[in-house]
N, C-alpha and C positions, 0 to 999 in steps of 0.2 A: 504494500500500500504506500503511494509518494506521502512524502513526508510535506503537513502544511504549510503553506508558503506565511510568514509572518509579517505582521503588517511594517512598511519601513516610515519611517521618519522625517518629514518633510520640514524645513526652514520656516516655507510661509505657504500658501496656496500656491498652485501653481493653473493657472485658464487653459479649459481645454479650447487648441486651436487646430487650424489645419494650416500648414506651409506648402506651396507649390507653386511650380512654375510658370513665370508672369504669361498668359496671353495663351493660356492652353486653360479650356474649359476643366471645373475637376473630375465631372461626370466621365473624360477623356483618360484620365490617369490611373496607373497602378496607385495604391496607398502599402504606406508603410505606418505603424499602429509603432508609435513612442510613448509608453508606460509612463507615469508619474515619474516613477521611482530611478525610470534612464534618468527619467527628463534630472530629476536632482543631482543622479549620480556625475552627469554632465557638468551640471552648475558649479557642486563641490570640487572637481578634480580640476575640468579646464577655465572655468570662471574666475574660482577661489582659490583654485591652485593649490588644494589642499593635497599630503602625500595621501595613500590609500589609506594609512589604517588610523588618521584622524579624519575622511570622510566616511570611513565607516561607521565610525565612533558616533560620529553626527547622526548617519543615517539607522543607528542601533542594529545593524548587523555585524558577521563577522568580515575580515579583510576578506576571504579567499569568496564570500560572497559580495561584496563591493567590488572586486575583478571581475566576477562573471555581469553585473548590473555593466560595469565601464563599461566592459569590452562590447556586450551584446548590443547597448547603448551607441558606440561609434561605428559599429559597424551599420545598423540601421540608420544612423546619418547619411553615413557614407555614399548608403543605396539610394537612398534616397535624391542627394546630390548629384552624386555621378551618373546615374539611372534614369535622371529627369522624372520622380515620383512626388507626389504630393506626402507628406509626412504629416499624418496625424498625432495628434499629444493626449493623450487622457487614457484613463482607467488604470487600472492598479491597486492593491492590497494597502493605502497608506492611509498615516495619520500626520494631524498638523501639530507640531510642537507650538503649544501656548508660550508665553510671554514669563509667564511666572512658573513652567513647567520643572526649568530647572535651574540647580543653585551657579551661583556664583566665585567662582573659587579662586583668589589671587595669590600670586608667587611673590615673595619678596627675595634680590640677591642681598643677602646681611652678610652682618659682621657681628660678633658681641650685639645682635638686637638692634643695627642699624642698617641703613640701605647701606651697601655697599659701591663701593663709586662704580666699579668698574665688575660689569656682570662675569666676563670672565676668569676670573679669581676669585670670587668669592667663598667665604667657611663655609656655608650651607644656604638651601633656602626657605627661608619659612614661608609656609603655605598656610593661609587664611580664607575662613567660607564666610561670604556675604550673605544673610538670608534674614528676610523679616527685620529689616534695616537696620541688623546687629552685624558686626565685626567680629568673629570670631575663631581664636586659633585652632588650626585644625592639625595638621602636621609640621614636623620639621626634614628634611631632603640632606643628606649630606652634597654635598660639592663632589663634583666626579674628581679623579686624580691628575686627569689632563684638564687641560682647558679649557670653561666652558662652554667658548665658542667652536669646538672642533669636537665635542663629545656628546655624549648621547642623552644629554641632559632636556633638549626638547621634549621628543619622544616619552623619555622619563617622567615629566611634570603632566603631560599631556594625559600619559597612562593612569593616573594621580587626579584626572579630573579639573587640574589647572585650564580655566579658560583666559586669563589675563596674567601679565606680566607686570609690575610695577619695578620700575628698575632707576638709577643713576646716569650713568652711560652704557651705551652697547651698540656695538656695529651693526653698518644697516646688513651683513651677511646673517647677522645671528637673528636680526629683527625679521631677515627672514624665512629663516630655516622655523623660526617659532611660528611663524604667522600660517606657513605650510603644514605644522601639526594643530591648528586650529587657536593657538596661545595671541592675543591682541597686545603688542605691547604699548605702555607707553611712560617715556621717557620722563629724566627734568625730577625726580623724587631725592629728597636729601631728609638726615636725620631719624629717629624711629622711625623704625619701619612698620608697627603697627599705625601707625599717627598717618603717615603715609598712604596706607592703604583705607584708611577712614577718609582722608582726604579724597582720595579718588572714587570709593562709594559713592560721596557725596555729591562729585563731580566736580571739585574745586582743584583739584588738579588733573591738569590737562598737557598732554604730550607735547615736551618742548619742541619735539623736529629736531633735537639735536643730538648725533652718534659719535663715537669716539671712533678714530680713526688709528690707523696700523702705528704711526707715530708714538701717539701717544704712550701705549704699552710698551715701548723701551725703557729697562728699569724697572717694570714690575716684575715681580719672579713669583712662581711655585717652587716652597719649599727650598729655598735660596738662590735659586736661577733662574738667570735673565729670560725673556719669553715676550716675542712678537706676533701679537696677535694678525692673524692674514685673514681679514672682513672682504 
């Protein structure tokens, strides 16, 4: 007996439409049938540019079924495109993720309980849940042993349920290896780092736009040695 298909997890609505080619009646075309759930799978990966297994995360499946959504997903574009077919969008097994569905969880890079200047180096980071417009600590993240702009510390926080980043400085490579496991960062935070992330709950602070550059980390070291961040 196939095993239920379970409903997946959509962003926002998605309108069902039909796409085809200009100045050819539709009644004249093959159709090609685009699922909700391509149609997100699409959105997440080449839109949002998210890596596979934080659009999964989104779309509450596993990765190896986020491949099968992708791939089935580009290939019925494809046919569509290249085939001159009309592409229709709708139906699918989904639901809409509400607004308040799910929590909030921010990353702080610290130090001794401070933001940390520079995300790459940091002691550890502490992890904080927004919910019910409390601040509240939730875990602490050791610092990988390499660098944490060259280590697997995205993916890590990500897995962790981290949806925001609240940081010091950080290069715009690692702003965006995070923003690809689904992590929002945003820059410009100094001092507590609970204090910090209350600030940005509240939305009083706001992403300076400002990244630290390969320069800058001459001179800082892990563990006594010098280390060149390459953003």
């Amino acid at each position: 007996m196939p095993r239920p298909i379970s409903e997946r997890r959509l962003g926002a609505p998605i309108s069902p439409r039909v796409i085809k080619p200009a100045g050819v009646p539709s009644r004249e075309l093959e159709e090609v049938s685009l699922g909700f759930d391509e149609a997100e799978a699409l959105r997440l990966a080449d839109l949002e540019g998210l890596y596979q297994e934080a659009a999964a995360r989104s779309m509450g499946v596993s990765r190896q079924t986020f491949g099968r959504i992708i791939e089935a997903a580009r290939r019925k574009v494809a046919d569509a495109i290249l085939n001159a077919k009309a592409l229709r969008i709708e139906g699918g097994e989904v639901t809409i993720q509400g607004q308040g569905e799910s929590i909030m969880r921010i990353a702080v890079p610290s130090r001794n309980g401070l933001v940390d200047e520079h995300f790459g180096h940091c002691q550890e980071f502490l992890v904080f849940r927004f919910e019910g417009g409390q601040v509240l600590p939730e875990m602490t993240l050791p610092s990988p042993s390499a660098c944490g702009c060259k280590s697997n510390i995205a993916s890590d926080l990500a897995r962790a349920g981290v949806t925001h980043l609240v940081a010091g400085n950080i290069g715009e490579g690692a702003v965006r290896v995070l923003g690809a496991n689904g992590i929002a960062v945003t820059r410009g935070a100094a001092g507590d780092a609970r204090t910090a992330v209350v600030a940005f709950a509240e939305g009083s602070l706001v992403d300076s736009g400002v990244g630290c550059t390969a320069h800058e980390h001459h001179g800082h070291g892990h563990e006594g040695h010098d280390h060149v961040c390459q953003h």
